[in-house]
C-alpha positions in Angstrom: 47.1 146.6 -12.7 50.9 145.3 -13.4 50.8 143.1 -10.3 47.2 141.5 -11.7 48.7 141.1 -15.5 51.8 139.7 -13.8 49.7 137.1 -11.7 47.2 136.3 -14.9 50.3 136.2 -17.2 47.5 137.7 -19.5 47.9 141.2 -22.1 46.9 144.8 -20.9 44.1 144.5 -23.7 42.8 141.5 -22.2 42.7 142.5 -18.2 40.7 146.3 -19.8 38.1 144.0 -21.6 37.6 142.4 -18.7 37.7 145.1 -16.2 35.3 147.3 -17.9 32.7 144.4 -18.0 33.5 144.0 -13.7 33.1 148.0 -14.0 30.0 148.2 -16.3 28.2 145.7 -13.9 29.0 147.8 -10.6 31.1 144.7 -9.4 34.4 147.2 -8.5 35.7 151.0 -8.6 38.8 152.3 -10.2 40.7 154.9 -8.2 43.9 156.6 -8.8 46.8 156.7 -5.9 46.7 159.6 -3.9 50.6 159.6 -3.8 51.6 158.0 -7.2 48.8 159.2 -10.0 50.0 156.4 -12.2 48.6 153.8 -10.1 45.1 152.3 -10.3 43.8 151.1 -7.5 40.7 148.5 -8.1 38.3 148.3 -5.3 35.1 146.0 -5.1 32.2 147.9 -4.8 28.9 147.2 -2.1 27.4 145.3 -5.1 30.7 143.1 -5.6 31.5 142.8 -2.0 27.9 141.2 -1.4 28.7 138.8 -4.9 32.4 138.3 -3.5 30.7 136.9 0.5 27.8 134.8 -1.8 30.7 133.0 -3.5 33.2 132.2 -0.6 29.8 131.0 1.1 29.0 128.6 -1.7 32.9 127.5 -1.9 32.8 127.4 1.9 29.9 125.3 2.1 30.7 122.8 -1.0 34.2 122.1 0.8 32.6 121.7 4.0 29.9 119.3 2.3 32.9 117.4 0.5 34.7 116.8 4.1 32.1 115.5 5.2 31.9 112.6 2.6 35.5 112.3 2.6 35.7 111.7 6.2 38.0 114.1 6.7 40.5 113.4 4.4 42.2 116.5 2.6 43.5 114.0 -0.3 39.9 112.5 -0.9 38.7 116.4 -0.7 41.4 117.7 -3.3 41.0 114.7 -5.4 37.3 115.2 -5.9 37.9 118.9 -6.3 40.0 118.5 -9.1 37.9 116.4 -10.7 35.0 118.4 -10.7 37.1 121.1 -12.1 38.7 118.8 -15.1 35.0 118.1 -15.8 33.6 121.7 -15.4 36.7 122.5 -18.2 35.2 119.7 -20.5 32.2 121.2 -20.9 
């Protein structure tokens, strides 16, 4: 859990909220460490694994698609990436 609220930069209370609702909707598990108790170990259940592979499929597939316009070209790619994510902030 540290190492998640160190990369998020985001409050305990905050990652929880959000934790429980991933747990509440059978996306991951929450075990503790067999050698260190005080250590939570997050794990994505079948249900979140098969959400997880659906994603990466669309994202691998919308890069793919955006290649292809782009001719190749990783600048055109990350350009219109960005832009699409400016925009999808916007809204």
């Amino acid at each position: 859990m540290k190492k998640i609220l160190n990369l998020l930069n985001i409050s305990k209370q905050a990652l929880n909220v959000n934790i429980r609702e991933l747990m509440k909707n059978d996306l991951i598990t929450e075990v503790r460490d067999e050698k260190d108790k005080r250590i939570k170990i997050l794990k994505l259940t079948t249900k979140g694994n098969k959400l997880n592979n659906e994603i990466n499929e669309e994202q691998k597939n919308k890069i793919d698609a955006l290649f292809k316009q782009a001719d190749g070209s990783w600048e055109k790619v990350m350009i219109e990436l960005s832009n699409e994510y400016k925009n999808g902030l916007n809204k």
